[in-house]
N, C-alpha and C positions, 0 to 999 in steps of 0.2 A: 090701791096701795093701803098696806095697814098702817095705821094710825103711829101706835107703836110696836115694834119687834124685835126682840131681844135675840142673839146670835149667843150661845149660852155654851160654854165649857172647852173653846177651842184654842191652840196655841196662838198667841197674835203676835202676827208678824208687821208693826204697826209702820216701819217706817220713820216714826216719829223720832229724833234722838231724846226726847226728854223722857218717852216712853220705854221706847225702845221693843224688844222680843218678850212678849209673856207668857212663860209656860201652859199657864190654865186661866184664861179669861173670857170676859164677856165685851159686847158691845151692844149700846143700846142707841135704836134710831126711834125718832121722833118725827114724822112728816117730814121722813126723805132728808132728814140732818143727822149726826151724829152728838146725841148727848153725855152719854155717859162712859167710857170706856174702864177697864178694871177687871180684877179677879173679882167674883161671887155677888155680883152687883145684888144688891136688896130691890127686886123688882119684884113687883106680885101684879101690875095692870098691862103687860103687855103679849103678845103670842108669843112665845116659845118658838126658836127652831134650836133644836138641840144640834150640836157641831163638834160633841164629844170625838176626838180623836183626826182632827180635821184640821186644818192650817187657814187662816182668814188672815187676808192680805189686803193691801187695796188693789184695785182695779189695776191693768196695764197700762199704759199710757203708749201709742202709736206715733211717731212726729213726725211719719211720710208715708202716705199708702196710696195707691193708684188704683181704687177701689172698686172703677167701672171695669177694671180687666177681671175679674173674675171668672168671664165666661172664655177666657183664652189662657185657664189653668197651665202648666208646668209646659207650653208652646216654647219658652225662652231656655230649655232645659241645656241646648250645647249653643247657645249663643252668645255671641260677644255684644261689648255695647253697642257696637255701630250696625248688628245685624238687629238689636231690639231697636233703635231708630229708625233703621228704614221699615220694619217688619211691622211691630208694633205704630209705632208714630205716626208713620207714612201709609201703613198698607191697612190694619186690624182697625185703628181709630174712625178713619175714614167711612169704611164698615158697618161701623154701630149705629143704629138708629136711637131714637132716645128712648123707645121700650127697654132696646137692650142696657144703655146705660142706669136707667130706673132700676132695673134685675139685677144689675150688677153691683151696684151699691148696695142695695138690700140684701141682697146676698153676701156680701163682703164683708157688710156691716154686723151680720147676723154671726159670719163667721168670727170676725175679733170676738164679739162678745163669748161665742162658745168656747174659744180658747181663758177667756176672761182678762180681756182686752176692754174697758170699759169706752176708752175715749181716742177716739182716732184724728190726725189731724189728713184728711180727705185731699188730696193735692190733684186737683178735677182740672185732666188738660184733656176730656173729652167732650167741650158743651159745643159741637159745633154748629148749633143752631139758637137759638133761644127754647125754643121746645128739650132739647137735651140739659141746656142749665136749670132749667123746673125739674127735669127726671131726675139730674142728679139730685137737689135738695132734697125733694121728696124721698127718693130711696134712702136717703139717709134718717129724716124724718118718722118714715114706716117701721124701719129696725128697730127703734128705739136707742138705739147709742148715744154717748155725748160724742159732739165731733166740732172740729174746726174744719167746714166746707170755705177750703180755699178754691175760688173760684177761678180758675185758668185762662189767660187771654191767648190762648193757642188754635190757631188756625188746624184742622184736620190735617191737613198736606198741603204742598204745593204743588201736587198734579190733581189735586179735587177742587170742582168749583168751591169757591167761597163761599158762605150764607150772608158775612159781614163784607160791607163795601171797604169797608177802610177802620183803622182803629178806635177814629168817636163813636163807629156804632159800636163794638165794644165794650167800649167803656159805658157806653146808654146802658148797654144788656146789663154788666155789672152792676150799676146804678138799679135798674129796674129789679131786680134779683135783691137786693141788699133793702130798696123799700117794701119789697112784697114779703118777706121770708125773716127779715131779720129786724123788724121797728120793737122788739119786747126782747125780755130775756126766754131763752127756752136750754134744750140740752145744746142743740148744733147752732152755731154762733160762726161769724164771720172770719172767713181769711180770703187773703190775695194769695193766688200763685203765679210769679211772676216769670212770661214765657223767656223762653231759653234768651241769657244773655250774648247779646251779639247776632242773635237770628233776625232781631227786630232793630230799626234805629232804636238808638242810647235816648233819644227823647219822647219815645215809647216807652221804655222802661220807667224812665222816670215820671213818665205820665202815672204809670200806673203802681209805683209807692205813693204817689202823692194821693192818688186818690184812696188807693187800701189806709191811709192815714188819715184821711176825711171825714172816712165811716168810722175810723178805732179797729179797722179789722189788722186780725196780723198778717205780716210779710212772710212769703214762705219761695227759696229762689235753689234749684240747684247751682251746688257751685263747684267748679275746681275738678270735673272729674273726666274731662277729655284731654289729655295729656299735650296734644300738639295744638289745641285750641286755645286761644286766649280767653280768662275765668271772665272778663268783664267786672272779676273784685274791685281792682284799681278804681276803675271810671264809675263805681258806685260811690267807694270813699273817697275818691276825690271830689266827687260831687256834693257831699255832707250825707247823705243816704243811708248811711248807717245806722242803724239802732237797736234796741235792747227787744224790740217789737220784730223780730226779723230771725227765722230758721235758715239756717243754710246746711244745704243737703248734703252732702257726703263729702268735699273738700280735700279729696285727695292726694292733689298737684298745687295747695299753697304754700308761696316760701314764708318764710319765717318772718319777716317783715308785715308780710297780710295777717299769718296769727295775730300778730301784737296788737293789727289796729281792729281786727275783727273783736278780740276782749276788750279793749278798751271803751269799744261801743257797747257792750254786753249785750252783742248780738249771741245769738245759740247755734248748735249746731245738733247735726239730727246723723248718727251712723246705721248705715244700710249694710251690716256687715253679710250677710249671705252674697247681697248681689254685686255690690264690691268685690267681693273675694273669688266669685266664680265667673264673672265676668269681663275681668282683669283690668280694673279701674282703678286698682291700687291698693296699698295699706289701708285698713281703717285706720280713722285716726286717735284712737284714743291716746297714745302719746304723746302728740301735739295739745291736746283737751291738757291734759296735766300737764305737761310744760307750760302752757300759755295759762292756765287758772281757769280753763272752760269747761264745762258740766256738760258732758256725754249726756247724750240722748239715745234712744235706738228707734229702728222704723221695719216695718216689712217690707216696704217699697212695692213689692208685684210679685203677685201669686202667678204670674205670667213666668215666672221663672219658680220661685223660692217659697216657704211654710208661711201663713195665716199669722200665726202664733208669738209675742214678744218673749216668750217663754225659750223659744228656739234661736231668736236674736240674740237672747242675756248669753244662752251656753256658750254659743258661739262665739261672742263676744269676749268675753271672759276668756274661753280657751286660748284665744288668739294671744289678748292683752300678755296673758303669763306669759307665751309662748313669745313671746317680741322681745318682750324685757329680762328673757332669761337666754335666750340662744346665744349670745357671746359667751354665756360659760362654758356650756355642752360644745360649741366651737374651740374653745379653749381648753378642752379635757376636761374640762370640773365639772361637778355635781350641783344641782338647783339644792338649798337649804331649805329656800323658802318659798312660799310664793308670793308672788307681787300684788296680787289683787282677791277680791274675797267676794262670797257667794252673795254676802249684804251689798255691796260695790255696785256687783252689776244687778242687783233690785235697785238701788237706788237710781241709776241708768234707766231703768223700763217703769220707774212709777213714778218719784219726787220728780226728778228731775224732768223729767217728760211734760209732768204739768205744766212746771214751771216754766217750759219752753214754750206751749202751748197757750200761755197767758192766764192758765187756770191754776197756779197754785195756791192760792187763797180759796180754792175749792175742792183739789181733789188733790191723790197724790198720798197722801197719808193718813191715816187711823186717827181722826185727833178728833176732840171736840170740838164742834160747828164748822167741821168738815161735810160734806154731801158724803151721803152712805154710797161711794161706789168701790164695792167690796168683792171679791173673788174668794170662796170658800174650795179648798183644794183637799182631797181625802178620797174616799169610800173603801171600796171591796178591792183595789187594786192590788197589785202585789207590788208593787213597788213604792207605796204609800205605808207601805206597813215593815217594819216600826219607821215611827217618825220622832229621828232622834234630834235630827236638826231642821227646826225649822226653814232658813234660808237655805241651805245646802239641797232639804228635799224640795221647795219650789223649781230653783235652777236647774238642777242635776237628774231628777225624778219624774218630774210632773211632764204630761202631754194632755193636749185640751180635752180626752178623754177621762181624765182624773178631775179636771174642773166639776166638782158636783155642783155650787149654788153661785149663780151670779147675781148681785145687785145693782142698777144704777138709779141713783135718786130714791134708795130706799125700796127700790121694785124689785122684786122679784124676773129678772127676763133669764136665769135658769134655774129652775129646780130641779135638784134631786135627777141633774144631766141631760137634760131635756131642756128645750129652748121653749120660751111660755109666748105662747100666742099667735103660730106659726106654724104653717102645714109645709113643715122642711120637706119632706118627699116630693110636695106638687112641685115646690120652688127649685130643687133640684133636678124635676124633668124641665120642666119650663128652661132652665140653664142651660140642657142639655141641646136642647132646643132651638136655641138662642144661639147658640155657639156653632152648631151647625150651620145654620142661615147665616151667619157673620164669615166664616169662613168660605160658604160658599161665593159670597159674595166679591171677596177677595181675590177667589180664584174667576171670577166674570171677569173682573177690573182686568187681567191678563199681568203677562210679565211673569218674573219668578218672585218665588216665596221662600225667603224674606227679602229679596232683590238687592242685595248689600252688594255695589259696586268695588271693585278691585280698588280705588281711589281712596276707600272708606270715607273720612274725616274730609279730604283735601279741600272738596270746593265749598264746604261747611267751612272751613276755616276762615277760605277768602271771603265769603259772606260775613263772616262775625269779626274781623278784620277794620272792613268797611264800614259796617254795619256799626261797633266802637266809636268811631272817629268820628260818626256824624249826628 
């Protein structure tokens, strides 16, 4: 890492409201911090990158990724949820050995950054040994990314033997993972991801807030997004469980009643608008987020179905938001005047706010001083980068991680000039190719059909999460 590096003549798109968008500036890092920010800074002792004509942003921020599927790219392409459940969950996880999970993270991890994704929050519901919860840290570890490794109490399937007898040893592993990986500060910091509510007793669950709160790690829980299942919300907040420390993942079947008590706790919430939308799990909720006072977040959720990229979440996202809040006009014969939401809106969706879900906003997120330099430089030879009249317009609207020229985290350099630094991308993409083969084939050993989604879908999942609530 150099010492210091000056990013010298680009529009900054800072994030910051005190700062805000500036035309022609600089920023200046100092051992991986952000010191100085401004037009034509008076520096003369640091290296130069020149970023004349180029947009510098911060970093993307991720708040749900499933980062070990990598090697089962666009598999969930005509799938519904309950076909990625049994397919994925049930059938691919089981599958993985912790090579492939190790590859898959690094791989995954490699891929946000190239998009310029700096900090991912890792929602790891494939450790099903203790050997796989080491592969997953590690692969995240080798990337170089910041991440929150929420570490998953989830069983492979329930037609795969178990490796854990019962949920204390679990909870050991977690334990043992949380002392070995995480007694200091570094980039990937601890979370809980706590398994599906209702799948497991409700004193399982609660075992395992209590403990992700023991270590200070964050809570991270899908919620709300099987329509005829009950969320398991209630029997959190009625149990006090709620807190400010806690994501909730796509939340699409909460009535109005749960929004209230979810803000009131200033719990967060994280939208998966790709896989939501094509997988018919509901409205995203960004209208709920504004009507209750809660800060959207966005996530890729799995490249098992959907794009890498937060860049591709924000378009999406935004397209939708308009499109929700305006359709009773065009219903009505009239004309939209305006629109509802703006290209800085959903940046602030995919960066501020994202930290600050992520527990990291006193660290990343924005352009500011004594901020960590994790910065995304977005430009070059492109043609759709040229002209760049609007800054937030051309991130949302224009940019594909192809355009991401220079990525920083911690003041490093992990891409230059479009190129990922330190990484033999070719070998790692055979090796995937690889990997993915032998995972599949293996699936197809196991017998049965692929994705084996019974006619019942949900049904006897319900009656499990039912029972499973009450006790």
């Amino acid at each position: 890492m150099t010492a210091r590096l000056l990013l010298r003549g680009a529009r900054l798109v800072t994030m910051d409201p005190a700062i805000g968008v500036v035309p022609r500036g600089d920023v200046l890092i100092q051992d991986g911090t952000i010191t100085a920010v401004g037009p034509e800074l008076d520096v003369t002792d640091a290296e130069v990158l020149d970023v004349t004509g180029h947009v510098v942003a911060p970093g993307m921020v991720d708040t749900h990724r499933h980062t070990w599927q990598t090697q089962a790219r666009a598999i969930c392409a005509d799938w519904s949820l309950a076909d990625y459940f049994y397919g994925i969950r049930l059938a691919v996880s089981p599958a993985y050995t912790a090579a492939d999970v190790h590859l898959g993270n690094k791989l995954g991890a490699l891929e946000a950054l190239n998009a310029g994704v700096t900090t991912i929050l890792d929602f790891s519901h494939c450790n099903n040994t203790p050997e796989h919860s080491d592969a997953a840290v590690t692969g995240l570890l080798d990337s170089g990314v910041r991440a929150r490794f929420c570490y998953g109490f989830f069983e492979s399937s329930p037609f795969a033997p178990p490796h854990f007898a019962d949920h204390t040893e679990r909870v050991r592993d977690f334990e043992r993972i949380a002392a070995t990986y995480f007694s200091g500060a570094g980039r990937v910091t601890l979370g809980v991801a706590l398994n599906e509510l209702g799948l497991v007793p409700f004193s399982h669950t609660r075992t395992e807030i209590e403990v992700a709160r023991a270590h200070g790690a964050l809570v991270a829980t899908h919620m709300a997004c099987v329509w005829q299942m009950p969320s398991g919300f209630d029997e959190i907040a009625d149990a006090g469980l709620l807190g400010p420390d806690m994501v909730h993942i796509h939340c699409n079947t909460l009535r109005d009643d749960q929004w209230r008590r979810l803000a009131d706790a200033g719990s967060k919430v994280s939208i998966s608008v790709e896989t939501e939308t094509n997988m018919g799990m509901g409205r995203p909720v960004f209208q709920k987020c504004a009507e209750f006072g809660v800060k959207p977040t966005l996530s890729c959720d799995v490249v098992s179905l959907n794009s890498g990229d937060v860049i591709t979440q924000a378009r999406f996202g935004l397209a939708f938001k308009r499109w929700a809040e305006t359709e009773h006009l065009n219903l009505a014969g009239k004309d939209v005047e305006k629109v509802t939401a703006t290209a800085l809106d959903a940046l602030e969706w995919a960066t501020a706010n994202g930290a600050e879900a992520c527990g990291l906003g006193d660290q990343v997120g924005t352009i500011a001083v004594g901020k960590k330099a994790d910065l995304m430089v977005v430009g070059g030879s492109g043609v759709s980068q040229h002209p760049i009249v609007d800054g937030p317009g051309t991130l949302i609207y224009q940019t594909t991680p192809s355009d991401v020229r220079h990525v920083l985290v911690d003041g490093e350099l992990v891409k230059r000039d479009g190129v990922l630094v330190g990484h033999d991308l070719p070998k790692l993409l055979a090796e995937a190719d690889e990997s993915a083969a032998r995972v599949l084939e293996r699936v197809r050993a196991a017998g049965g059909r692929f994705p084996a989604t019974p006619t019942e879908g949900f049904d006897d999942v319900t009656a499990l999460a039912l029972a499973n609530l009450a006790s």
